[in-house]
PDB file of N, CA, C and O in Angstrom:
ATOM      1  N   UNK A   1       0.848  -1.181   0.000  1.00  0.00           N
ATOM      2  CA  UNK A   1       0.000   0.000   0.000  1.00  0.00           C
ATOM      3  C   UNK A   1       0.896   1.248   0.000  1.00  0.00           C
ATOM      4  O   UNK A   1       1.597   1.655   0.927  1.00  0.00           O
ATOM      5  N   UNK A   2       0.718   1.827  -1.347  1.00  0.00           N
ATOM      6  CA  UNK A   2       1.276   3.327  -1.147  1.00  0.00           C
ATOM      7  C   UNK A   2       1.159   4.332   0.441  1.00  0.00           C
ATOM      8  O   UNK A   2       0.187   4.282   1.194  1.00  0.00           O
ATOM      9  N   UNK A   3       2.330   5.147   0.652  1.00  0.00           N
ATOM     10  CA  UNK A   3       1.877   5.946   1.523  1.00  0.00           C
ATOM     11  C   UNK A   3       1.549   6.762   1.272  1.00  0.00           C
ATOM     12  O   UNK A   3       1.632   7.231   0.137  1.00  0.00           O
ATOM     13  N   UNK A   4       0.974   7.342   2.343  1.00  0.00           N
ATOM     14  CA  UNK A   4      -0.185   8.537   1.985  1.00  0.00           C
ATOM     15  C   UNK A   4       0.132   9.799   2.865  1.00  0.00           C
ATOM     16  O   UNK A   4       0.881   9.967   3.827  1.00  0.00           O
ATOM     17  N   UNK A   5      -0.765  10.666   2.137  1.00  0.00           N
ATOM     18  CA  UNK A   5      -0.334  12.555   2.996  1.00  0.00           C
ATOM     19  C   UNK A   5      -1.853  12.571   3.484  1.00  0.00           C
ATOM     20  O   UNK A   5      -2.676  11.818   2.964  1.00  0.00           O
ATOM     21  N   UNK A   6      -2.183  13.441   4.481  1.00  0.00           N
ATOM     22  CA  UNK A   6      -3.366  13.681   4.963  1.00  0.00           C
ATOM     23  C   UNK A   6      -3.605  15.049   5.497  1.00  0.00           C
ATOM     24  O   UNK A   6      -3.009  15.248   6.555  1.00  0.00           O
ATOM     25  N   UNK A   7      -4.357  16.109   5.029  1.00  0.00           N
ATOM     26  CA  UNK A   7      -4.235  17.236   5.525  1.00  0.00           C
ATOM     27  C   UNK A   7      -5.757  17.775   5.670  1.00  0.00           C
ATOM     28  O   UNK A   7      -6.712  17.599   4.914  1.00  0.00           O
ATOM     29  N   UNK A   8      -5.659  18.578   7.041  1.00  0.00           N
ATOM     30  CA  UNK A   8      -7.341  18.720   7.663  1.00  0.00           C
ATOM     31  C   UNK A   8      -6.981  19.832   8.154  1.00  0.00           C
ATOM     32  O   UNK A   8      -5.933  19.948   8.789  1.00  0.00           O
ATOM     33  N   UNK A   9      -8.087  21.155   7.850  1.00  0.00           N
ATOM     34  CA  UNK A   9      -8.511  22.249   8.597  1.00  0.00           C
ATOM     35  C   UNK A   9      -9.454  22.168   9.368  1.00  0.00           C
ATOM     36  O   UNK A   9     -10.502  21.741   8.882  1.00  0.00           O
ATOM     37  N   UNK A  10      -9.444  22.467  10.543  1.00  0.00           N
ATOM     38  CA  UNK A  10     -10.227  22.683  11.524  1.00  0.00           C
ATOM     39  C   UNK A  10     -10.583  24.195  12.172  1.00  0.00           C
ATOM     40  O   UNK A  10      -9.843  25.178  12.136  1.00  0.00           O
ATOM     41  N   UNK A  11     -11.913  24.108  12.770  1.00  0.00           N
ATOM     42  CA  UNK A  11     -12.037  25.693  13.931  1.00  0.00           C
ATOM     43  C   UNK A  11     -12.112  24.883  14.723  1.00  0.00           C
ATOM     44  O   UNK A  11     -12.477  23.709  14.784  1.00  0.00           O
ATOM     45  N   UNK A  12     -11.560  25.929  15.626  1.00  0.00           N
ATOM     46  CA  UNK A  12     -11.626  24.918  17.241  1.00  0.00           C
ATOM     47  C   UNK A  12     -11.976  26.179  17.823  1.00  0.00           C
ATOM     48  O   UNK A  12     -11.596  27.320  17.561  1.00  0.00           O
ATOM     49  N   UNK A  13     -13.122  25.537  19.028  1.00  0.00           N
ATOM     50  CA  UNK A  13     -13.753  27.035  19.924  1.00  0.00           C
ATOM     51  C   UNK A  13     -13.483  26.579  20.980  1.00  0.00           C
ATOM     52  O   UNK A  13     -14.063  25.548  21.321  1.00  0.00           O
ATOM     53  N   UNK A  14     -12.440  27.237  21.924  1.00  0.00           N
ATOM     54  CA  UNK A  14     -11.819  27.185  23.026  1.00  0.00           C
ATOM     55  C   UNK A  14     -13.011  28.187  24.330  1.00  0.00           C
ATOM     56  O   UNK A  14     -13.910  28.996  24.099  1.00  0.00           O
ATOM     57  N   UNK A  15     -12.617  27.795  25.286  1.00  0.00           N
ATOM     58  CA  UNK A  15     -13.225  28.860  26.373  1.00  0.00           C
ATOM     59  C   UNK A  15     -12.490  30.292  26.504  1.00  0.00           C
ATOM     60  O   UNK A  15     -11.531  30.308  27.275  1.00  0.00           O
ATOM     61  N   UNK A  16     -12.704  31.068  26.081  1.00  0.00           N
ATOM     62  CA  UNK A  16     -11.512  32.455  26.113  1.00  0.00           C
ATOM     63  C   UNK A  16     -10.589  32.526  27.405  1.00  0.00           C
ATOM     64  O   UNK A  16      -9.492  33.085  27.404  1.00  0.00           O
ATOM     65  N   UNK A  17     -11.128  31.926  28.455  1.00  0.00           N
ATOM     66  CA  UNK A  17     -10.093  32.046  29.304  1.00  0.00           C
ATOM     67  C   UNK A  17      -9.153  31.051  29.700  1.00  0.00           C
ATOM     68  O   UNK A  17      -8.556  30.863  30.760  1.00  0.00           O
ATOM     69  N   UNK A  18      -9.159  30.255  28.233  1.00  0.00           N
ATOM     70  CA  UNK A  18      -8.432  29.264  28.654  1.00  0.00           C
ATOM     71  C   UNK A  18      -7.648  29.018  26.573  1.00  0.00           C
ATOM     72  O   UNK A  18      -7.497  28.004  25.891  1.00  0.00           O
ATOM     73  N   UNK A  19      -7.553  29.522  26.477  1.00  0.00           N
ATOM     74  CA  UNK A  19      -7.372  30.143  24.873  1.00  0.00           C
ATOM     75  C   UNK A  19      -5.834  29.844  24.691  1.00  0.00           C
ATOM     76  O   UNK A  19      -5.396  29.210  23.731  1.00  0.00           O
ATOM     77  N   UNK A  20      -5.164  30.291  25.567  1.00  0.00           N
ATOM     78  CA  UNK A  20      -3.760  30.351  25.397  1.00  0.00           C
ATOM     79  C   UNK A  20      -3.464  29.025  25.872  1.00  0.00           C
ATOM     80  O   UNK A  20      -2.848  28.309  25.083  1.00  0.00           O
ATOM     81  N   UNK A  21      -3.711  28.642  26.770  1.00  0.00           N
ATOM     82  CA  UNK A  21      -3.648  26.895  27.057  1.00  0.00           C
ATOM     83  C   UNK A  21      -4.094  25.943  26.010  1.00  0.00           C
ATOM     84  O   UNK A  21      -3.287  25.016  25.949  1.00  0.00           O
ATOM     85  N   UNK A  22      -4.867  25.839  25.338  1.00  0.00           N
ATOM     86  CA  UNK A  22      -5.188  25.649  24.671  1.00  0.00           C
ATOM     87  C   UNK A  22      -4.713  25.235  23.311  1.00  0.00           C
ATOM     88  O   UNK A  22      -4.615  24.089  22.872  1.00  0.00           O
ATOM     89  N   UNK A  23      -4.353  26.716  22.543  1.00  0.00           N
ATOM     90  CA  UNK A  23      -3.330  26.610  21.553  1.00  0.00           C
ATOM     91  C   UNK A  23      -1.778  25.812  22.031  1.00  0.00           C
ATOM     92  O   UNK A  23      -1.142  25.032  21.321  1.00  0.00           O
ATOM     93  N   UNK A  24      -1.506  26.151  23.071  1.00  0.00           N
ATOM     94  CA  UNK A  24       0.073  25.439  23.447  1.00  0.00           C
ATOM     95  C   UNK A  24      -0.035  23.966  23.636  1.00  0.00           C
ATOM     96  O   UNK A  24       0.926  23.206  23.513  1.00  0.00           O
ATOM     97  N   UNK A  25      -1.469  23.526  23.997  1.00  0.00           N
ATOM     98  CA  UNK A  25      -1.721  22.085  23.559  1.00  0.00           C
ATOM     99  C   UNK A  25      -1.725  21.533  22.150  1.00  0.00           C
ATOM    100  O   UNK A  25      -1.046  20.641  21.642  1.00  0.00           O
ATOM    101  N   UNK A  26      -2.574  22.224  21.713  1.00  0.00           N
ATOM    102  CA  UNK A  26      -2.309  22.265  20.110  1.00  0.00           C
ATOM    103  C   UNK A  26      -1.091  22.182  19.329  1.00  0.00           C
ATOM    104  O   UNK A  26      -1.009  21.241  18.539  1.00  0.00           O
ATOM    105  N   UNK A  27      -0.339  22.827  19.395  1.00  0.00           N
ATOM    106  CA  UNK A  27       1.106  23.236  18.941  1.00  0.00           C
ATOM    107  C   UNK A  27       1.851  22.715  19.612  1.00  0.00           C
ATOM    108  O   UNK A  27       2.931  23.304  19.664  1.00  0.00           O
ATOM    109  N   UNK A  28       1.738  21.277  20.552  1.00  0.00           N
ATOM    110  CA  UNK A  28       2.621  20.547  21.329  1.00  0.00           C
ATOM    111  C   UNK A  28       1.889  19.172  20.253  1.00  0.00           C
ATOM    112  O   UNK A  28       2.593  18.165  20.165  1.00  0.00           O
ATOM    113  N   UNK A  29       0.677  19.169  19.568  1.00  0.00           N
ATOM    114  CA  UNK A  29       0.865  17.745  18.764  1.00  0.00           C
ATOM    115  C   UNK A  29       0.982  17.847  17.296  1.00  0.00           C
ATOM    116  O   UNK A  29       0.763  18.628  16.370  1.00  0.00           O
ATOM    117  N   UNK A  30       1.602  16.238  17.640  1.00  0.00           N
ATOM    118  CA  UNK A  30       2.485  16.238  16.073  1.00  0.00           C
ATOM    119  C   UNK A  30       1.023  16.614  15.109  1.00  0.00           C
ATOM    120  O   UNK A  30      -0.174  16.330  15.143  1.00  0.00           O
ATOM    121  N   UNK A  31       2.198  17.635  14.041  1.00  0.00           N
ATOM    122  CA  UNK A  31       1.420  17.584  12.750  1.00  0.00           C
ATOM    123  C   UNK A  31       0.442  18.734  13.127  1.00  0.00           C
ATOM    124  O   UNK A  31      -0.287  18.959  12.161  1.00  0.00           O
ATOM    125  N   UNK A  32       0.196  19.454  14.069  1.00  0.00           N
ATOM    126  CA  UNK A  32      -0.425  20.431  13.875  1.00  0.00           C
ATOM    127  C   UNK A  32       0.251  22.180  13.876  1.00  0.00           C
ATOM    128  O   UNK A  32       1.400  22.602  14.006  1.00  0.00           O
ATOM    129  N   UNK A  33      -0.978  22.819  13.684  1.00  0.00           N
ATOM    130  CA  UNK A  33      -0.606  24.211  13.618  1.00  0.00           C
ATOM    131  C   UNK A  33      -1.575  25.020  14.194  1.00  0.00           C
ATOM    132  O   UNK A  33      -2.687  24.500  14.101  1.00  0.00           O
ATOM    133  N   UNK A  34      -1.574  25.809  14.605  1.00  0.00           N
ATOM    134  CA  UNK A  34      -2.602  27.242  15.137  1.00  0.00           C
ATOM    135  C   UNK A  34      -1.581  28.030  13.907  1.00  0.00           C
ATOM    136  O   UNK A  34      -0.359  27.951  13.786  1.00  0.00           O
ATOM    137  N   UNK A  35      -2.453  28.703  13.176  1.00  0.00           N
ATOM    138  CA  UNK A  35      -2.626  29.637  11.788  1.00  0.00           C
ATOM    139  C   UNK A  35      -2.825  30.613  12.504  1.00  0.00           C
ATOM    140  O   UNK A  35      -1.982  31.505  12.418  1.00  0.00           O
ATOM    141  N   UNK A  36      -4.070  30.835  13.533  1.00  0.00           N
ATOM    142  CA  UNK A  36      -4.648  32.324  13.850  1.00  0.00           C
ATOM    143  C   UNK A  36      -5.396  31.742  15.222  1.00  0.00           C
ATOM    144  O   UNK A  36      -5.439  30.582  15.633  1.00  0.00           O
ATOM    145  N   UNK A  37      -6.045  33.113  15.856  1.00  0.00           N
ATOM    146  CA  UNK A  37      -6.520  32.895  16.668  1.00  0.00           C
ATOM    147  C   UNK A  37      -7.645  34.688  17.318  1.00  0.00           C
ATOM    148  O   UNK A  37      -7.500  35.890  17.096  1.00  0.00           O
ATOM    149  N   UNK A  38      -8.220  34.216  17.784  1.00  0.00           N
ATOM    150  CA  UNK A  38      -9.156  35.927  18.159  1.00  0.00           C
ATOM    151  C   UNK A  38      -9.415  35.332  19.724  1.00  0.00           C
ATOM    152  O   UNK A  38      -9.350  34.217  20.242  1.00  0.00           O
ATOM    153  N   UNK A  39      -9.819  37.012  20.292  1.00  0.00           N
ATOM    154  CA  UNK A  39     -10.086  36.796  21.610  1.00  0.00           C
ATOM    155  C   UNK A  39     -11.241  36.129  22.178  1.00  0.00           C
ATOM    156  O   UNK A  39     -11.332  35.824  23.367  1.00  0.00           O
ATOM    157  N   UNK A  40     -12.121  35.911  21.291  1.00  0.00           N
ATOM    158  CA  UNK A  40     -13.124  35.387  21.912  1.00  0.00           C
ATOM    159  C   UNK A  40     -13.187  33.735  21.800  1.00  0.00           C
ATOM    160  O   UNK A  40     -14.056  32.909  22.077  1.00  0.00           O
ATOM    161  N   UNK A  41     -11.796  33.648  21.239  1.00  0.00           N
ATOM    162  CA  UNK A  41     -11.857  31.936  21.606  1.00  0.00           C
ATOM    163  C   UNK A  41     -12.023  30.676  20.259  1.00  0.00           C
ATOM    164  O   UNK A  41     -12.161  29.453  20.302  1.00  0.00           O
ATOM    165  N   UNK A  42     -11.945  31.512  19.292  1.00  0.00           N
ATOM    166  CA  UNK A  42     -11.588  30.720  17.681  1.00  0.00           C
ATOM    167  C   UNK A  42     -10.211  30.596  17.614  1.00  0.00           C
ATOM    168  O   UNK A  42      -9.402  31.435  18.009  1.00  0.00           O
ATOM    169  N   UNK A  43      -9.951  29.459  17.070  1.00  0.00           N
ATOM    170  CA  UNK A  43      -8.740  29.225  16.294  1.00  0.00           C
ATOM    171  C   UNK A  43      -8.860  28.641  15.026  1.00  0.00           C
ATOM    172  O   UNK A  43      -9.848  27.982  14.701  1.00  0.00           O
ATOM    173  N   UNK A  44      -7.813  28.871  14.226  1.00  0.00           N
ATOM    174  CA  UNK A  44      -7.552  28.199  12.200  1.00  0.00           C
ATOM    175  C   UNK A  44      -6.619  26.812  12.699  1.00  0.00           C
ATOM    176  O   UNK A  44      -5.412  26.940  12.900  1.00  0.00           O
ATOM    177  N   UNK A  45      -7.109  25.881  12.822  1.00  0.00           N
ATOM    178  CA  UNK A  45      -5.597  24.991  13.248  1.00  0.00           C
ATOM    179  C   UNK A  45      -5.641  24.256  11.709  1.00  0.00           C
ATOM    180  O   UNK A  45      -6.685  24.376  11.068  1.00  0.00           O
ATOM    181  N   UNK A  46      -4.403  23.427  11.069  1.00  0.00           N
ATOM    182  CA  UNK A  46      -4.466  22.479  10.284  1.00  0.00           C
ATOM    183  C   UNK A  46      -3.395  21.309  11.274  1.00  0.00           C
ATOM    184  O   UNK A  46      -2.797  21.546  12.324  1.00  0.00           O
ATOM    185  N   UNK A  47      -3.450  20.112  10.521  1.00  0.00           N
ATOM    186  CA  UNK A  47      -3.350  19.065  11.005  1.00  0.00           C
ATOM    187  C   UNK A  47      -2.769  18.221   9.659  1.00  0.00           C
ATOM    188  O   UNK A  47      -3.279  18.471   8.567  1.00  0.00           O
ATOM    189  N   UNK A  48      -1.858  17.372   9.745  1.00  0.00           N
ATOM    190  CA  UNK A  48      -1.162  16.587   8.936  1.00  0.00           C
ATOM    191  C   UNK A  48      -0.417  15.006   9.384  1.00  0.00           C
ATOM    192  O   UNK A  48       0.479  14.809  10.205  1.00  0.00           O
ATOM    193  N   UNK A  49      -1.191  13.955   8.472  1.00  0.00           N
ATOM    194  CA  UNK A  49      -1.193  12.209   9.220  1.00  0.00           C
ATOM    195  C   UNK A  49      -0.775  11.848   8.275  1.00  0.00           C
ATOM    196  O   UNK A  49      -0.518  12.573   7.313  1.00  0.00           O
ATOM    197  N   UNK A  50      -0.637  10.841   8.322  1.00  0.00           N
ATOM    198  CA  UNK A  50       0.178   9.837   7.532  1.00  0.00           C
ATOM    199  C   UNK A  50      -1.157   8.738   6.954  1.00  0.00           C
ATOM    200  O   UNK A  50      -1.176   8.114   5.892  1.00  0.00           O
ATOM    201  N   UNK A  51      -2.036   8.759   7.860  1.00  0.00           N
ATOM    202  CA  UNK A  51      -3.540   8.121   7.460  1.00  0.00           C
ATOM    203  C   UNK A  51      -4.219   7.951   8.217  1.00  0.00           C
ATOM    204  O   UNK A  51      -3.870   7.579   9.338  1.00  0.00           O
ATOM    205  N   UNK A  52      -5.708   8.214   7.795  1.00  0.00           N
ATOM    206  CA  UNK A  52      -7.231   8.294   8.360  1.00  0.00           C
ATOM    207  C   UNK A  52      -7.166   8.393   9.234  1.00  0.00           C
ATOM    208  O   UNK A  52      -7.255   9.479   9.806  1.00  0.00           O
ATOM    209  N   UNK A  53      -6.977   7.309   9.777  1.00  0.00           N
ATOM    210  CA  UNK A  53      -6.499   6.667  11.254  1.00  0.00           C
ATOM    211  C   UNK A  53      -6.239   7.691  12.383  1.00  0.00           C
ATOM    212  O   UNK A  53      -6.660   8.079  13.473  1.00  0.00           O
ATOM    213  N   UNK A  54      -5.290   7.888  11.455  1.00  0.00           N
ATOM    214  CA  UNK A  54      -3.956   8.786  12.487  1.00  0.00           C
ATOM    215  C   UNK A  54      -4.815  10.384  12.564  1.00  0.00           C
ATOM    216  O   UNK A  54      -5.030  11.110  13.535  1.00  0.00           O
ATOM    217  N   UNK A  55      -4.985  10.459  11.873  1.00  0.00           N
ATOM    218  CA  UNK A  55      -6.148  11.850  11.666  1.00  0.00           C
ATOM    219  C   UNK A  55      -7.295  11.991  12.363  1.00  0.00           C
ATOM    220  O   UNK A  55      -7.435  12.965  13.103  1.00  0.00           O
ATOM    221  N   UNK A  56      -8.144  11.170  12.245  1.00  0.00           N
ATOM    222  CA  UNK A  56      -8.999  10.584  13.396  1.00  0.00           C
ATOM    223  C   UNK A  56      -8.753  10.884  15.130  1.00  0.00           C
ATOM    224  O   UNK A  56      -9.349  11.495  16.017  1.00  0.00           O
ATOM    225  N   UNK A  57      -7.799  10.256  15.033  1.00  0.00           N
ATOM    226  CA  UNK A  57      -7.103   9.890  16.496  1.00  0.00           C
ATOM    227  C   UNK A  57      -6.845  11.808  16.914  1.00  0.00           C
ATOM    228  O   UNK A  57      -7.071  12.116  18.085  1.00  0.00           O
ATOM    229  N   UNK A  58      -6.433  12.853  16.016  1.00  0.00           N
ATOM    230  CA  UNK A  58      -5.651  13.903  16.753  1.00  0.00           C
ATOM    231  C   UNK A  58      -6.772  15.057  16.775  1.00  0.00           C
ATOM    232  O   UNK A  58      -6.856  16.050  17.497  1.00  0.00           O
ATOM    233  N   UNK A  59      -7.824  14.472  15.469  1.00  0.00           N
ATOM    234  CA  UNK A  59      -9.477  15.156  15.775  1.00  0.00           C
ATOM    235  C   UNK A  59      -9.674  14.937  17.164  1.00  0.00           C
ATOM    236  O   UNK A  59      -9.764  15.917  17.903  1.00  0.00           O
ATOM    237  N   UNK A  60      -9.742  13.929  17.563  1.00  0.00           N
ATOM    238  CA  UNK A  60     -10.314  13.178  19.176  1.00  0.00           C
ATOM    239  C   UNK A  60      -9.359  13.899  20.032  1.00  0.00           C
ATOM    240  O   UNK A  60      -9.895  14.616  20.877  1.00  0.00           O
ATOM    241  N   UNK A  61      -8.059  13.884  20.018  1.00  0.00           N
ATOM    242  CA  UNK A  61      -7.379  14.254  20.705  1.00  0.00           C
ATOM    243  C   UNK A  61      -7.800  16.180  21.281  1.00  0.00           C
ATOM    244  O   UNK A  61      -7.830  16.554  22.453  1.00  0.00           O
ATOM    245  N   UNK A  62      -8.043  16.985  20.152  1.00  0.00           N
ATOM    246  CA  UNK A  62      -8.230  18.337  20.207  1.00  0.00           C
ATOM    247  C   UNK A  62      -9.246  18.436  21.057  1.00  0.00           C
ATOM    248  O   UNK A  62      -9.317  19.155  22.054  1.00  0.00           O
ATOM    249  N   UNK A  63     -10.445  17.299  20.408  1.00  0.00           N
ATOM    250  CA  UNK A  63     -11.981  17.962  21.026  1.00  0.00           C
ATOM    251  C   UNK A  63     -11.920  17.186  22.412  1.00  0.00           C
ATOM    252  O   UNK A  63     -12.776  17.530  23.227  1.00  0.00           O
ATOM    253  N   UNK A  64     -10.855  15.988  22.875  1.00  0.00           N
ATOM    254  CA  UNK A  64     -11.025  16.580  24.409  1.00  0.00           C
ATOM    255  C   UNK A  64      -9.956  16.966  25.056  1.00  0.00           C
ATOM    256  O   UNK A  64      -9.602  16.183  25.937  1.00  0.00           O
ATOM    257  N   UNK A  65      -9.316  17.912  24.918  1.00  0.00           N
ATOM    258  CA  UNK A  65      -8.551  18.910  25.100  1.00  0.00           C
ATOM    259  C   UNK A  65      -9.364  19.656  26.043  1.00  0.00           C
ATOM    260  O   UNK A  65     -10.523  20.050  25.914  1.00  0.00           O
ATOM    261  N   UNK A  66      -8.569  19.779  27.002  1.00  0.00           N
ATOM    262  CA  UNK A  66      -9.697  20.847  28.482  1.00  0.00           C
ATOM    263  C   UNK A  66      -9.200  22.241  27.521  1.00  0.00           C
ATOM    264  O   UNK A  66      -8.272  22.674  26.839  1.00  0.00           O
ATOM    265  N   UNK A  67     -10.849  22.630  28.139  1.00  0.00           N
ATOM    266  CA  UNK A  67     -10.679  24.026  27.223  1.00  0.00           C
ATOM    267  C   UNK A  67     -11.400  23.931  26.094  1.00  0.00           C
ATOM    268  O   UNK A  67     -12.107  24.938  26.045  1.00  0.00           O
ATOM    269  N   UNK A  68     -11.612  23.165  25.055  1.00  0.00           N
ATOM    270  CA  UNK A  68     -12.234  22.891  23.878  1.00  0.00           C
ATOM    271  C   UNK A  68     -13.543  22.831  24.242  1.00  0.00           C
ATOM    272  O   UNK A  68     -13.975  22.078  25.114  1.00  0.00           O
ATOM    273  N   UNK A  69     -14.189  23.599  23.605  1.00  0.00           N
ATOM    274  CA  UNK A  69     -16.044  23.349  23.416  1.00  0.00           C
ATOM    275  C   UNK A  69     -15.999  22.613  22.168  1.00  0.00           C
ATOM    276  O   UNK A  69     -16.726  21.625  22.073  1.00  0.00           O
ATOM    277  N   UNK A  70     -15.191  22.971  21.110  1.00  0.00           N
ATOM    278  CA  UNK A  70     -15.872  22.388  20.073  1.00  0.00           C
ATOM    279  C   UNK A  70     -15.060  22.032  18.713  1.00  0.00           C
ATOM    280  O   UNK A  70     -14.631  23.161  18.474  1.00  0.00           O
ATOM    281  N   UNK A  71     -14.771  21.562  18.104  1.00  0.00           N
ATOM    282  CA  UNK A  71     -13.496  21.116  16.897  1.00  0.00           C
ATOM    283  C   UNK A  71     -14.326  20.864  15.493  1.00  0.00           C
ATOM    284  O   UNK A  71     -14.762  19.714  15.439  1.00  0.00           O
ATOM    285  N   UNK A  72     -14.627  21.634  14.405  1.00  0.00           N
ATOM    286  CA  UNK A  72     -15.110  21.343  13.640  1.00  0.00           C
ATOM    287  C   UNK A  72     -14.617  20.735  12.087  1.00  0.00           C
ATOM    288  O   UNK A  72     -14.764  21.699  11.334  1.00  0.00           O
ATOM    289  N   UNK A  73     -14.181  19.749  11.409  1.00  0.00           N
ATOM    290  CA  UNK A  73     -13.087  19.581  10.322  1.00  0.00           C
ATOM    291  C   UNK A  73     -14.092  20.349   9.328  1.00  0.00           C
ATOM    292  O   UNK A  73     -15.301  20.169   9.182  1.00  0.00           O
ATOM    293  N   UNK A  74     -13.057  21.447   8.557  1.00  0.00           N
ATOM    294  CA  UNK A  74     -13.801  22.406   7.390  1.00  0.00           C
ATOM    295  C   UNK A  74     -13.174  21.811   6.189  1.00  0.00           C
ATOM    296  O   UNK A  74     -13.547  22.122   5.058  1.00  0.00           O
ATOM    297  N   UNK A  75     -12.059  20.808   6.457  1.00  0.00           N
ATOM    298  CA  UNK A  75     -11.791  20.487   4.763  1.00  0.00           C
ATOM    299  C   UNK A  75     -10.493  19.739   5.290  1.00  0.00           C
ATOM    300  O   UNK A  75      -9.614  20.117   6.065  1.00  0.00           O
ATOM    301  N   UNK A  76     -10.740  18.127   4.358  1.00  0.00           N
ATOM    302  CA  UNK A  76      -9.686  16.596   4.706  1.00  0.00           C
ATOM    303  C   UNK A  76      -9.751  16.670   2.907  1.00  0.00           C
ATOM    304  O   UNK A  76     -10.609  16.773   2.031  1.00  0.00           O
ATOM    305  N   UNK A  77      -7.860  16.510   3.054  1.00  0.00           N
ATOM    306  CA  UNK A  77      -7.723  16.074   1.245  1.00  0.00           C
ATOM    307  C   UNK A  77      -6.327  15.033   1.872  1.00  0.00           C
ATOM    308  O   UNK A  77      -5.522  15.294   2.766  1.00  0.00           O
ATOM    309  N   UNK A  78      -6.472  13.590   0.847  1.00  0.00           N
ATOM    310  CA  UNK A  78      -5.284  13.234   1.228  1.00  0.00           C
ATOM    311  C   UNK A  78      -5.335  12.611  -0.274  1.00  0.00           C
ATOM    312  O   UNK A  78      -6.359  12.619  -0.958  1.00  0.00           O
ATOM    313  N   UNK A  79      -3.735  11.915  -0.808  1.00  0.00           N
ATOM    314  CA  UNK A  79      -3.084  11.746  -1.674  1.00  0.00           C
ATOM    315  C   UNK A  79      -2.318  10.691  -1.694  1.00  0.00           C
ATOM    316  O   UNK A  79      -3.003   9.828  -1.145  1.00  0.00           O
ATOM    317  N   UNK A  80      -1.335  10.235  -1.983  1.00  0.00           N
ATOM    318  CA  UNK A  80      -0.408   9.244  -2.050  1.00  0.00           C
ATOM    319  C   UNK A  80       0.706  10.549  -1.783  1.00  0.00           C
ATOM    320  O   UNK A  80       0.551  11.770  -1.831  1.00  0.00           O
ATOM    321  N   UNK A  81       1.817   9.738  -1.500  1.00  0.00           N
ATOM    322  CA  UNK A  81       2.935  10.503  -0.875  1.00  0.00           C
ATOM    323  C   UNK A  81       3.643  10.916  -2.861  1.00  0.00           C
ATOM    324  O   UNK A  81       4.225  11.851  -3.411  1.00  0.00           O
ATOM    325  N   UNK A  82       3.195   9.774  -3.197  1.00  0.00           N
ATOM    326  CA  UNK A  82       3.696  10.016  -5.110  1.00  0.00           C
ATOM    327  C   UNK A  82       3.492  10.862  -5.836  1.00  0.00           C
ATOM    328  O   UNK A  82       4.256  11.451  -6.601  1.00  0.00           O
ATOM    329  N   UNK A  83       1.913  11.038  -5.550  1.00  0.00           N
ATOM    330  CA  UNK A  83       1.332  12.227  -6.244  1.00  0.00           C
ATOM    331  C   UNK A  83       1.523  13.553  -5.569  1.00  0.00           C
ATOM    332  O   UNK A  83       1.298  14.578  -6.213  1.00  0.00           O
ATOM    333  N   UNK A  84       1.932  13.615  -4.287  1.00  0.00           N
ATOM    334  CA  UNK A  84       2.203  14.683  -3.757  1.00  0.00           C
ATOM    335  C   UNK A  84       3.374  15.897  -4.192  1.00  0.00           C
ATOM    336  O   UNK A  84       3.490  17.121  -4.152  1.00  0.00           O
ATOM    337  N   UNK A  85       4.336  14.392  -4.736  1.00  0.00           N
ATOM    338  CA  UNK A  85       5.686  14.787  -4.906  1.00  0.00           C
ATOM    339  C   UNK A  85       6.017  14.906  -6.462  1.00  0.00           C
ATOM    340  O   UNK A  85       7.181  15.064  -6.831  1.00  0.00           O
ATOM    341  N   UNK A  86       5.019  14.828  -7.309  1.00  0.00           N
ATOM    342  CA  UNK A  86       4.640  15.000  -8.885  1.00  0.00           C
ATOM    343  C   UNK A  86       4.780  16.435  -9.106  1.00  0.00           C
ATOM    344  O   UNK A  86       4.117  17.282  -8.507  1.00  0.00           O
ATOM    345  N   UNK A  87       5.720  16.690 -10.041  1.00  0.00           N
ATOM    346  CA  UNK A  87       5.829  18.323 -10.202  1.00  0.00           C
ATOM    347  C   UNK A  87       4.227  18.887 -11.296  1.00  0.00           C
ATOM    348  O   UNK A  87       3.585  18.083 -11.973  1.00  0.00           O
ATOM    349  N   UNK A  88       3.989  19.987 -11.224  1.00  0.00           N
ATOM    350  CA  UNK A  88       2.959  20.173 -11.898  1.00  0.00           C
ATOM    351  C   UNK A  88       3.446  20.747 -13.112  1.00  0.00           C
ATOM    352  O   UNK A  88       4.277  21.631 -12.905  1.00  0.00           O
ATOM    353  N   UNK A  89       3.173  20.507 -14.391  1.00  0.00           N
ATOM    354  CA  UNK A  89       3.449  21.209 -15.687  1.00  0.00           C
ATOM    355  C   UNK A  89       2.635  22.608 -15.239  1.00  0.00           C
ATOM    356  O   UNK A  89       1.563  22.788 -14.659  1.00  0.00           O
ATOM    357  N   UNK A  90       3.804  23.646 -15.863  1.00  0.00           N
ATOM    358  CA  UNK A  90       3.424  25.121 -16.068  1.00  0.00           C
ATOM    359  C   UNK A  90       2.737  25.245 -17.094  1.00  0.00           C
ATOM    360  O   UNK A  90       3.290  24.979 -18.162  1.00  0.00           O
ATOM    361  N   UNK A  91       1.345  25.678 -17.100  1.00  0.00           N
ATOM    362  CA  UNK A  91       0.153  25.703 -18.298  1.00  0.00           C
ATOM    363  C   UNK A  91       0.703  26.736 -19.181  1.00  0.00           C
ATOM    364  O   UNK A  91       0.200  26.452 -20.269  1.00  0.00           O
ATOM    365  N   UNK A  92       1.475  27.817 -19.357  1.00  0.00           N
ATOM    366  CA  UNK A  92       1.839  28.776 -20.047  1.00  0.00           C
ATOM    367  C   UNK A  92       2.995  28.251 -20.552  1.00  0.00           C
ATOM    368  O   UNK A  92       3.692  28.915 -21.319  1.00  0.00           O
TER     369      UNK A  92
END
């Protein structure tokens, strides 16, 4: 079985007073990112697995994260690690 890339955007709605805890949980697991963040307790995170699985598992991981109300995935694309690494012809 080819390997594979896995990449997921999420919002995550934290409790504002617990916001900064929060993100440093975030940004302590593999494969993720905090992009952005506002005071009232949104964050942009993306997330990157090796497969489903593994993707699955760090969804679960966020939404019970003390502090988390809520983890929503806004967009999962995954690929083969082959096609990832396929240069694209310049159309011009």
């Amino acid at each position: 079985m080819p390997e594979e890339v896995h990449i997921s955007s999420l919002v995550v709605h934290a409790a504002p007073k617990r916001l900064q805890r929060v993100e440093e949980a975030i940004a302590m697991m593999p494969g993720a990112r905090v992009h952005g963040s506002s005071p009232n307790g949104k964050l942009v995170v993306t997330l990157d697995a090796d497969s489903a699985d593994e993707m699955l598992s760090r969804v679960g991981e966020i939404q019970r994260t003390d502090g988390v109300l809520s983890a929503a995935l806004v967009y999962q694309f995954s690929d083969t690690v082959e096609a990832m690494n396929e240069e694209i012809p310049d159309a011009h």
